[in-house]
Each structure stands twice: as structure tokens, then as C-alpha cells.
N, C-alpha and C positions, 0 to 999 in steps of 0.2 A: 282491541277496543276497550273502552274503561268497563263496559257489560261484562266484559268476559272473550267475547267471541272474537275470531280471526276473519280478517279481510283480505283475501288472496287475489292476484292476478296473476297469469303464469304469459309468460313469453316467451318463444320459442326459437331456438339459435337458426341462423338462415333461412330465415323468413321475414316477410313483411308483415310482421303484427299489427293488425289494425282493432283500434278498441272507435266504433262507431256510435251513433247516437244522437239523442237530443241534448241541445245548449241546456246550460246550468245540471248538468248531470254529476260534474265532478273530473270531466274528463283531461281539463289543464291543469289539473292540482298532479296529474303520475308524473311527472317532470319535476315538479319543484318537490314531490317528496323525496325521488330519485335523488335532483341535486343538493336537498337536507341532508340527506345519508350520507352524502360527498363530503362531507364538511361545510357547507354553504354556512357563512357568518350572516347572511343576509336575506332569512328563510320569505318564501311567496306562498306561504302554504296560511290562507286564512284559517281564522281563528272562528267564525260560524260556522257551525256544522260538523265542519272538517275536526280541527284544533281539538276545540272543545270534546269531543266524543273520542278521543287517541289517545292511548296512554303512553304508545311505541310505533313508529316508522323503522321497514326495515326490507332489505335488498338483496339478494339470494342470487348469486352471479358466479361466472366462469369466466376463470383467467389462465390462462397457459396451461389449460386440461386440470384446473385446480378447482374447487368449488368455495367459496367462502359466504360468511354473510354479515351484514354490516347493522344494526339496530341500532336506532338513536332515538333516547326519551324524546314526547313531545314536547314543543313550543313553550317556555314557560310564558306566564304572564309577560303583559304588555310588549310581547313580542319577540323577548329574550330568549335565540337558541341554547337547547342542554348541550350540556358538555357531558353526558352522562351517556356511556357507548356502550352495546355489544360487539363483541367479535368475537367471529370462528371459522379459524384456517380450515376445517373439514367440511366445512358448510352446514353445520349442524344447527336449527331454527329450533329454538327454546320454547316452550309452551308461555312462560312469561320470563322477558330479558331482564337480565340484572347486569349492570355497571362490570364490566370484566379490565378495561383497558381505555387509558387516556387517547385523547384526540393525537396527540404529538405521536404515541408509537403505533393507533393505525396509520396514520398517515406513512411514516417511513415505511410502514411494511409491505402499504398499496404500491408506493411510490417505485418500492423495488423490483416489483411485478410488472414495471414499464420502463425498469433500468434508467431510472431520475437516481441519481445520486447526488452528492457535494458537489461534482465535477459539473451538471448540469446547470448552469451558473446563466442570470442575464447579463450578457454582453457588456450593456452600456445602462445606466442610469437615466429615471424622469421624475414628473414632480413625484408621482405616487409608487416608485419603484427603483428600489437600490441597486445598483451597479456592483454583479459580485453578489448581488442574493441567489440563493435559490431559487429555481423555479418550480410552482407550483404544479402539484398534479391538475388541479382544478383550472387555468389555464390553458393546458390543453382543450381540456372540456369547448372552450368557443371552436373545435371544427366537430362539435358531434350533436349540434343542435342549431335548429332551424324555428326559432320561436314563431306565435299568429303576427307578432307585430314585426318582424326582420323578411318572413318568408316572402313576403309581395314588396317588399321596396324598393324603390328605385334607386336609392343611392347608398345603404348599408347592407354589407354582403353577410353580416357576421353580429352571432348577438350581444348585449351589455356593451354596445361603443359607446353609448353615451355615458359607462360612467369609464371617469378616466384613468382605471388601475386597468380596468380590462384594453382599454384602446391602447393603453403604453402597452400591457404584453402581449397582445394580437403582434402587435410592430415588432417586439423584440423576439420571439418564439418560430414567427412564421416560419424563415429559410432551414429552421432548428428540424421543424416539423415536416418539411415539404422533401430534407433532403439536401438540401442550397450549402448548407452548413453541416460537419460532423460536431460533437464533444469536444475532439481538439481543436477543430477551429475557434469555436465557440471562446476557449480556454484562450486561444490566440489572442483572436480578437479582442476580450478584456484586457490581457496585457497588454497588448497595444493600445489602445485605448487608456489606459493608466500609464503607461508611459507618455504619450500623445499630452496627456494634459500635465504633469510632470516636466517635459522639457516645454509647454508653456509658461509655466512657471519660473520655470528656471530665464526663460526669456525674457519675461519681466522683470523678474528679479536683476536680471544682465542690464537691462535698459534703466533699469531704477538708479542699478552701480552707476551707469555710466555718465549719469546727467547727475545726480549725487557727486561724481568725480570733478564734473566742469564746473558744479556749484561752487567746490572745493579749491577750484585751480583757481576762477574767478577770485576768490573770497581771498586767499592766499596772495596772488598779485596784486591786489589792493594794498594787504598789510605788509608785503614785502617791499611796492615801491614807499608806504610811509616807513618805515624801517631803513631805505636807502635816504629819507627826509632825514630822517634824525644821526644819520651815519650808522646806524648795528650795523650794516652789511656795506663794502660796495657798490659804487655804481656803473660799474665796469657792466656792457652789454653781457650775460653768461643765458646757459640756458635756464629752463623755467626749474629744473629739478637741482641745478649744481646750487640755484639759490637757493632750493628748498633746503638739502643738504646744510649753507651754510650759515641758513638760519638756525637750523638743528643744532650747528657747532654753538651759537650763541645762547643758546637755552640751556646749554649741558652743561656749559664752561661757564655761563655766566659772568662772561665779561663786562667789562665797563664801558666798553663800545671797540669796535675794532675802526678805524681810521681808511677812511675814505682817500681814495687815490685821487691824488692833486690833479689829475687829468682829469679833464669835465666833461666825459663823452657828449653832453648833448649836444654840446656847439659843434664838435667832428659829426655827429652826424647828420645834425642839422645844415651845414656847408654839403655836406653830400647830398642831402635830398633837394637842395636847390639849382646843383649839379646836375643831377639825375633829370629834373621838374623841364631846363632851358635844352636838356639832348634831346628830350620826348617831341618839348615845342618844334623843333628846328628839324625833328624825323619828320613828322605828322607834317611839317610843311612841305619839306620835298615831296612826300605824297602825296598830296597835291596836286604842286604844280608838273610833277612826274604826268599826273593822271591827262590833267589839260592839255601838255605837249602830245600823250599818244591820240588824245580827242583829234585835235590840230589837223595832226597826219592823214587820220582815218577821211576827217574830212576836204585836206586838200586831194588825197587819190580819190575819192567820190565824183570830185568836182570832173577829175580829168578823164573818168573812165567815158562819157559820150564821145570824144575823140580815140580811143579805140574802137569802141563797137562801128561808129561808121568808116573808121578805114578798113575791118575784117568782115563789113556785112555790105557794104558802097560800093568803094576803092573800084570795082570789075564796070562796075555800072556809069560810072562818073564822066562824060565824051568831055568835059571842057578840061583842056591839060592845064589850065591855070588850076584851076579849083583841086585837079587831081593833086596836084604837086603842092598845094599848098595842104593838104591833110595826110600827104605822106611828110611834110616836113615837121606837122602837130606832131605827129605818130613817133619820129626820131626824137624831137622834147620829151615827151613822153616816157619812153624809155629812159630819157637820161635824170628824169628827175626821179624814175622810179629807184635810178643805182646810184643816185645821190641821197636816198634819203635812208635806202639800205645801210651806206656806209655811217651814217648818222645816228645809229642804233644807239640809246642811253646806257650805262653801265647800268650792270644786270647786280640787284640786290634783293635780299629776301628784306624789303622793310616789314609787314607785318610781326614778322618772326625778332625780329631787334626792337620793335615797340613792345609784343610782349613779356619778352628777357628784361625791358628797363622798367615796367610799370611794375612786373613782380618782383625785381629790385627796391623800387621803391616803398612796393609796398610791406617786405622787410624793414626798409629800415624808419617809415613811420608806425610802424607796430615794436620796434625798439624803444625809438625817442617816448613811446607813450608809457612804458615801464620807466623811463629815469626820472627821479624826479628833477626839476626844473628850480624848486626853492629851495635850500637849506633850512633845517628848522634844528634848533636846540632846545634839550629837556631843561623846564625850567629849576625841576631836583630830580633825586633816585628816585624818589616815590613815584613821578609820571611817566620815567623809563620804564622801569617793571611792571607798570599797567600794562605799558603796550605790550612787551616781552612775557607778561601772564596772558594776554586775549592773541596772542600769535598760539602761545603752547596749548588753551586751551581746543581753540580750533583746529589745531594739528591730534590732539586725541580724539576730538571727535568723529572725523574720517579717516584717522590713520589705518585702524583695522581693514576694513574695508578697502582702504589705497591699496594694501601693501598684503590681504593676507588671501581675501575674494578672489575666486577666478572661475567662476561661471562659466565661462567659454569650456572648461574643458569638462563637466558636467555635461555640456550641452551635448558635443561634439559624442561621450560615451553614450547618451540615451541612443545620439541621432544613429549610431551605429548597431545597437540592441533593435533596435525598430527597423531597420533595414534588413536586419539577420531575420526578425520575425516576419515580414513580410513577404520574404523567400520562403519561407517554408507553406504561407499561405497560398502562394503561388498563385495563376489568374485566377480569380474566385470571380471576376465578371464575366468569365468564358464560362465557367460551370453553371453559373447561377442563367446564362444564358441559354442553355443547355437543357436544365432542369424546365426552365418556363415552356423550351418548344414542345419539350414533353408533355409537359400540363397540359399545351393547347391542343394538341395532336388526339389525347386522350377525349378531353372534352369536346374534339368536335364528333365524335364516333357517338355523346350522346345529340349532338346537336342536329347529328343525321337523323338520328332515329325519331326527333321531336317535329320534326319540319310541318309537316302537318298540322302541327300548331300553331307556329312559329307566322303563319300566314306571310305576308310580304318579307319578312325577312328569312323565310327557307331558304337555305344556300350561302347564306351566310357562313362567314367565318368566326371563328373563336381567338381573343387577343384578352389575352390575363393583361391586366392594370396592376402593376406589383407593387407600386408605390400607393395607391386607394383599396389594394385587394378588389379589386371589381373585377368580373366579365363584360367584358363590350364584344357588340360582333361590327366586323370590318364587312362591305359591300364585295364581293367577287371582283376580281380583276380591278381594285381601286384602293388607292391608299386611304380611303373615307373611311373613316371609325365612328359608329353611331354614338353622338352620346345622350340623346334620347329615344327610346324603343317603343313610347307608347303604353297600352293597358297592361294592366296587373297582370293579364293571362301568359303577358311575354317576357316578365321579371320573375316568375310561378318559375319557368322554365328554364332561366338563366340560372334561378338560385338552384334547381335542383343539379343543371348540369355541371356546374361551376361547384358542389360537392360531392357527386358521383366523382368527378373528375380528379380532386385531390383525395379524396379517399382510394380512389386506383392508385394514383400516382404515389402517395406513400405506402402502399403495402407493394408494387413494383421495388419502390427504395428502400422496402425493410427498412422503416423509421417506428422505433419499437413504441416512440413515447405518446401513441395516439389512438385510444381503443376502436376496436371495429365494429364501431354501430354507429347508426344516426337517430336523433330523434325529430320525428317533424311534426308541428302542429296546425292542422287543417290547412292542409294545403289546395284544396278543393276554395279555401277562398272565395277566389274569382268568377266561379260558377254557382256556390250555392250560397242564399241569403242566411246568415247565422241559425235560422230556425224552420229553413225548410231540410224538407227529405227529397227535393227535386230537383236537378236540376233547372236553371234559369230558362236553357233553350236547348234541341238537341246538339248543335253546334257545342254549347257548353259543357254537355255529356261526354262526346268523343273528346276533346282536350282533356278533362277529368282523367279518361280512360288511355289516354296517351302518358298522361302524367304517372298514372297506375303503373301502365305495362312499363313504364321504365326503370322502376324499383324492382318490379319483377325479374326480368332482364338482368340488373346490376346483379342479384343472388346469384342468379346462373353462373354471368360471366366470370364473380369471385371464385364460385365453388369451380366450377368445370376448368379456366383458363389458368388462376392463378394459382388455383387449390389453398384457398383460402375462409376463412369464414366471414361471413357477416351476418348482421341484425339490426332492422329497421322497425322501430316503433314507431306508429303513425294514428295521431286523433283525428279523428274525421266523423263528418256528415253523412258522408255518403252511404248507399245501401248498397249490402251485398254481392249486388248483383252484376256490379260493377267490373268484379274481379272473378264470380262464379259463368257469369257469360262468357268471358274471354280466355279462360282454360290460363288464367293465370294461378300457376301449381304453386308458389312461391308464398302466397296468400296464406294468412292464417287468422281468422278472428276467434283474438281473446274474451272481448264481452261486446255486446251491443248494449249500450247504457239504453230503453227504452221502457216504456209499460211501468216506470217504476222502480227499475232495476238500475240503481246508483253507484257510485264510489262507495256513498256510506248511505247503506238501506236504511228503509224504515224503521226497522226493527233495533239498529244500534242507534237511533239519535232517540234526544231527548226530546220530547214532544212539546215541550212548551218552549220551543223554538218554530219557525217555518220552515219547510224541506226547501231551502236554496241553496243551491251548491253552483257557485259557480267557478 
């Protein structure tokens, strides 16, 4: 304190630390002095009362049977975090802290006490978060705290979503934290991921070549057939490249023209495609009248099939022998025109298949005639030849590199194979990751058993992680229905604690080293008591309260006893006492009860010509 005096709270490992009391005591400010000490750029610790009367915030903690402790000046003006730190690896608490070490190497030295090194890298990239940074220790921090305004909501499971450095690495961290993902995956996945967008690139870049090329080809056969106008080249049909080639020869050589061959291809292929034009007519009309002659047939056997059906359905029935014998003699026509028309079968041709051999004929050789040119032209001097022979050669340097020296595709081809190699080593990571979540739910529904009495209509429910919103929903028994709304505050109270009891088992199950073992939760009593009573609302509201207690309590046990683990829950609260001393919860331990007077920052350290408001 600026007086002199020291302000202590002590908390104690595997326990439910409860510091209770009355509103505006001071009791939401141990969290945000806590996350000061962190590093927090973005202190919640007012400046009345609080600020104003602090000359040093500071944190006395155990990490891997290590004790340290962390001091940080207060707040400067207008709200400016100090950069001005203690630290001590022995845990040694200074009568007054002085400045020993920069923010950058406690950080790496915390950092290393949770095994975050270089290698702990985010994945993938967003607006507020580089791809390939490091990840912060302080992001972890969103699964160790349960803020007043997250604790009862219905639709965010996790605190700081709304600003969006913390909601990109909620996203990017989770499977990191939960288990889903190791370090090398992690490392994987960025390389891939940087490869991934790398042979995108490259596929643009492929696609940019390629239409760049046809701009080129286009651009090129323009000035090659005016080039066959003026005679530089032949106009002998060649292909697109022998021309390129022997426009090339004219640029280098610098000839005076080379002399066009007396043969005038257009008219040869012009006689052809008129050629081509009278076979196609004269196919397409046989098909035709092919088509109508098989019509013909179908319908003259049509006509005649009544005279079979009654000589093979009749014939037995028929007394008058005139009429018999005249439909046995229909019945011999019959047959005779069937084996008259059999033998009359058209020659069997594939016309389709020869229409289109000739229109792709054709259509060769009108994509010829539209390269030659059609009019002769002469330069009227050398000065207008060379014009043209300088805008051939310039546009030939312009894409020539790119023609002749680019080749994308086998860029492409090595990434697509590095990516393939890396994905094998990642192996199904949708089987694991599916794996990990039954587990999650498994875990979480063992507290969801033990909540059901609260839980009211929805006791008996099931437990189903939302991996893509981070949400708990519970599914209906024996039904594929997943609620997704559950009603009052008392039944979100319940979700949010199960839904971190549950990942907090679930990573010290997974030895995920990077996620300390504590929670912090603020008034989670909520739902039951109005900000400034000391009573519950109704008894009904008492026993949920006490449900919600005995399952903190409970979680202690089950770490220390099952896992042989430790944990530590901090918890501000309303409630009295008795809550926890009635119900032989051992696990309990109250640090202060802010009442009668007795504050964060007493009487005796503020300045008096201020008001004691602490909120």
C-alpha cells in the first residue's frame, strides 16, 4: 500500500477457496490483479480506491513444487500498465519491490514452467493473430476462468469472445490444450498449411501463365498472318510454333522478305471445305430418309399384328370354315411379308460417327483458311517493314520468358507431394479428435449425474461438446434431439461448471502440460442470490447453490484421490458459510469474508477524502 502496509490473502492448494461477502467490497478486483501480474496489457483494476492507494500488485504461487513470486508497479496514470516487475524464482516477497527483470524474460521463464517454447506456434493465421507466432501463456488463461458476465450465459462458454484476439485463439489453441493435437502436429499442420497456400499460388500464378500464353498465341497470329500479307513468312498451312520459329528466323537474319510460295493455299483449301460442306449435306440427308424408311416398316408390322393376335387367340373358336380359312390365309401373308422385309434390311453404317470425322475435318480446315491471308499487301518503303518486324519482336520479348522458361506445373506437382508426405505422418486426426471429444463427454456426463437435481426437466440428459461453438448442449435420452435452448440461468450455472470440470479432468487425463490447475469463478451463486442479499431467493434456490458447492468439492477429491493430482479453485461469492460448513464439505476453505467493514483495501489504507466504494 502507498501507507506502508501490506494487504494479504492467502489461498490454499486443493481447496475450494471461497473469499465471500458483501457487493462493492472489492471482491472482483483478486482476478484482474491476479491477471495484472500475468502480463495483462489491458488492466480491469480501477483506479478509485483500488489504484489510487497501491503502489505494487503481487502473486506468490507454485509451479512444479517451485514457489515463485511475481510484483508488478501499479497502474500508471490514465490507465497505463507498468512495465516495471518483480521477480523471484525462490518465491521470496520483498518488504518493498524494486524493478529486478523485464516483462519479455519473465515471461519466457513462466512460459517454460508450462513447456510453451518456440515450437508452440499458432497453426494458422487471423485478422488479430499471426500464423507461426507464438503462443501466448496468457491464452491459455481462457480455460482457468469463469467471469460474473460468461458464468450464466447462454450462448458463450468462455471468457474475452467478444474481443477478437482472444476468440481467434480460443479457436486456434483449443485441440492444442484439450489433447486433439501434440507440438508436432501443431508444427505439421503450419507447414501444411503454408504449403497449402504456397501451391495456391502457385496455381494462380499457373493460370495467370496460361491465359498470358493464349493472349500471346492470339496476339502472335494476328501479326503472323499480317506478316504472311506482306510476304516475311509463307503462307504455306505450318503449325502455330514452326511459324513462330520462322518468324524468329526473320528477326535475326533480317531479311528483306523471304518470298512466298506461288501456291495459294486458300483456294486448295477452300475447294476442300466446299467439298467437305456437299458430303456432310448429302450424309445428314441419308439420315434422314434412312430414319423415315425404319418409321415406314415399324408401322406397316403395326398395322398387321391384329391378324396375328386373332389367328393365335380365335383360330380354335371360329365354326364358320370360310371365315376360318380366310384368317389362316391373312396369317400365311403375314409371315411372308415379315421375311420379305427381313431380307430388305438397309446397309448397316455408322453415319453419326462419319458426320462427325467430317465436320472435325472441316472444322480444321476452316481454322486454316482463317490464318492465310486472303489479300496480298506490299510495304510501301523499308521504314514500314521494320515497323511491323520491330512490334512482332517487341511482343515476342514480352512473353517470351514466361513462354519458354516458366513451368509451374512442376512446382506444383513437388509442393502437392511434400503435402501428401505431411499428411501421412498426421495420420487420421478426425478419428483422434473424435476420440478425444467421447472422452470429454463421458467425463462431463459423471458431473452431470451428480447435478441432476438441479438440472430439473432436463435430469438424465446427455452430454454433447459443440467443438465447432465450444458449447455443451445436452441431447434428450434415447433421441437424436439436442437442446438448443435449456431455459433459466440456473441450468447454464450448471452447464458452464460441468463443461470445465470436464476439460480440466480431461487434460490432466492427457498430461497437456500448457494449462494450469486451478479455476477461477465469480459468483456463481448468480441465479439464486440478488447482488446484495445474504439469502437465498427461495429454499429451492439454496439446495441448487449447494449442489453447485458440493461439486467443486467433489472435483478436489476426485483430482487428489483418482488422478493424484492437484487442483485450486478460487471462488467470489455471496453466500454464507454455512453453506459448505452444514454439508461436511472438507474441501472448503474461507479466505476472508469481506463484511462488517472488512475490504480488499480497509479503511485504514485509503485516503479519506475519497468514498469507500470498491467495486
Amino acid at each position: 500500500m502507498k501507507n506502508g502496509n501490506v494487504r494479504k490473502l492467502f489461498f490454499k492448494p486443493n481447496k475450494v477457496n471461497i473469499v465471500t461477502g458483501e457487493s462493492n467490497t472489492g471482491k472482483t478486483v483478486i482476478w484482474a490483479i491476479i491477471d495484472y501480474c500475468l502480463f495483462s496489457s489491458e488492466p480491469q483494476i480501477p483506479e478509485d480506491i483500488i489504484n489510487e492507494n497501491v503502489d505494487w500488485y503481487g502473486i506468490n504461487f507454485n509451479i512444479n513444487d517451485e514457489v515463485y513470486t511475481i510484483a508488478r508497479e501499479g497502474i500508471n496514470l490514465f490507465g497505463t500498465p507498468s512495465t516495471e516487475y518483480y521477480f523471484s524464482g525462490s518465491g521470496e516477497i520483498p518488504e518493498k519491490p524494486e524493478k529486478n527483470i523485464n516483462e519479455d524474460e519473465i515471461k519466457k521463464y513462466m512460459e517454460a514452467q508450462f513447456e510453451i517454447n518456440d515450437k508452440v506456434v499458432i497453426p494458422y493465421g487471423g485478422k488479430e493473430i499471426r500464423q507461426g507466432s507464438k503462443i501466448s501463456l496468457r491464452y491459455f488463461l481462457l480455460f482457468n476462468t469463469q467471469g460474473e458476465n460468461t458464468i450464466v450465459n447462454s450462448d458463450t462458454f468462455f471468457d474475452k469472445q467478444t474481443q477478437l484476439k482472444y476468440k481467434e485463439a480460443l479457436e486456434r489453441i483449443f485441440d492444442l490444450s484439450i489433447g486433439i493435437d501434440t507440438v508436432r502436429e501443431t508444427l505439421i499442420k503450419e507447414k501444411l498449411i503454408s504449403l497449402e497456400n504456397e501451391r495456391k499460388k502457385m496455381s494462380k500464378k499457373s493460370i495467370a501463365l496460361e491465359k498470358e500464353n493464349k493472349l500471346f498465341e492470339k496476339n502472335m497470329r494476328d501479326l503472323l498472318l499480317k506478316a504472311k500479307e506482306y510476304q516475311l513468312i509463307s503462307d504455306l498451312s505450318k503449325s502455330f510454333e514452326e511459324e513462330l520459329n520462322e518468324i524468329k528466323h526473320v528477326i535475326l537474319q533480317e531479311n528483306e522478305s523471304i518470298p512466298s510460295t506461288e501456291i495459294n493455299d486458300f483456294d486448295k483449301l477452300d475447294k476442300q471445305r466446299w467439298e467437305l460442306i456437299k458430303k456432310i449435306k448429302k450424309l445428314k440427308r441419308f439420315e434422314n430418309e434412312y430414319n423415315s424408311y425404319k418409321s415406314l416398316i415399324d408401322n406397316n408390322i403395326d398395322s398387321l399384328q391384329p391378324i396375328e393376335y386373332i389367328h393365335n387367340n380365335y383360330s380354335e373358336i371360329i365354326e364358320t370354315p370360310l371365315v376360318k380359312e380366310f384368317v389362316s390365309q391373312l396369317k400365311v401373308e403375314l409371315n411372308e411379308i415379315k421375311r420379305s422385309i427381313k431380307k430388305k434390311s438397309p446397309v448397316k453404317i455408322d453415319v453419326k460417327s462419319q458426320l462427325n470425322s467430317l465436320q472435325t475435318e472441316l472444322y480444321k480446315i476452316n481454322t486454316a483458311i482463317n490464318l492465310l491471308p486472303q489479300n496480298y499487301k506490299q510495304f510501301d518503303n523499308h521504314k514500314q517493314k521494320y515497323v511491323l518486324i520491330g512490334e512482332i519482336k517487341t511482343r515476342m520479348q514480352i512473353y517470351e520468358k514466361d513462354w519458354e522458361e516458366e513451368n509451374y506445373d512442376t512446382q506444383i506437382q513437388l509442393l502437392s507431394k511434400e503435402i501428401d508426405e505431411l499428411k501421412k505422418q498426421l495420420g487420421n486426426r478426425e478419428d483422434k479428435k473424435e476420440a478425444v471429444i467421447r472422452l470429454l463427454q463421458e467425463i462431463i456426463q459423471v458431473y452431470l449425474d451428480k447435478s441432476e437435481n438441479a438440472l430439473a426437466n432436463y435430469a438424465g440428459f446427455k452430454a454433447v461438446f459443440d467443438h465447432r461453438d465450444k458449447k455443451l448442449r445436452l441431447q434428450k435420452p434415447f433421441s437424436t434431439v439436442v437442446e438448443n435452448v435449456i431455459g433459466s440461468s440456473s441450468n447454464h450455472l450448471f452447464l458452464h461448471l460441468c463443461l470445465f470440470l470436464g476439460l480440466h479432468e480431461l487434460i490432466m487425463r492427457q498430461e497437456v502440460p500448457f494449462v494450469a490447475p486451478f479455476l477461477f469463478l465469480d459468483q456463481p451463486s448468480r441465479p439464486y442470490y440478488d447482488n446484495k442479499a445474504e439469502k437465498a431467493k427461495s429454499d429451492s434456490d439454496r439446495a441448487k447453490i449447494t449442489i453447485a458447492m458440493q461439486l467443486l468439492n467433489d472435483f478436489v477429491t476426485r483430482v487428489n484421490d483418482e488422478l493424484k493430482r492437484e487442483f485450486q479453485f478460487i471462488v467470489l461469492e455471496h453466500i454464507p458459510s454455512e453453506i459448505w460448513t452444514e454439508n461436511s464439505m472438507n474441501n472448503f476453505y474461507l479466505v476472508e469474508e469481506f463484511r462488517d467493514g472488512n475490504k480488499l483495501i480497509r479503511n485504514e489504507d485509503i485516503n479519506h477524502n475519497h468514498p469507500p466504494s470498491q467495486e
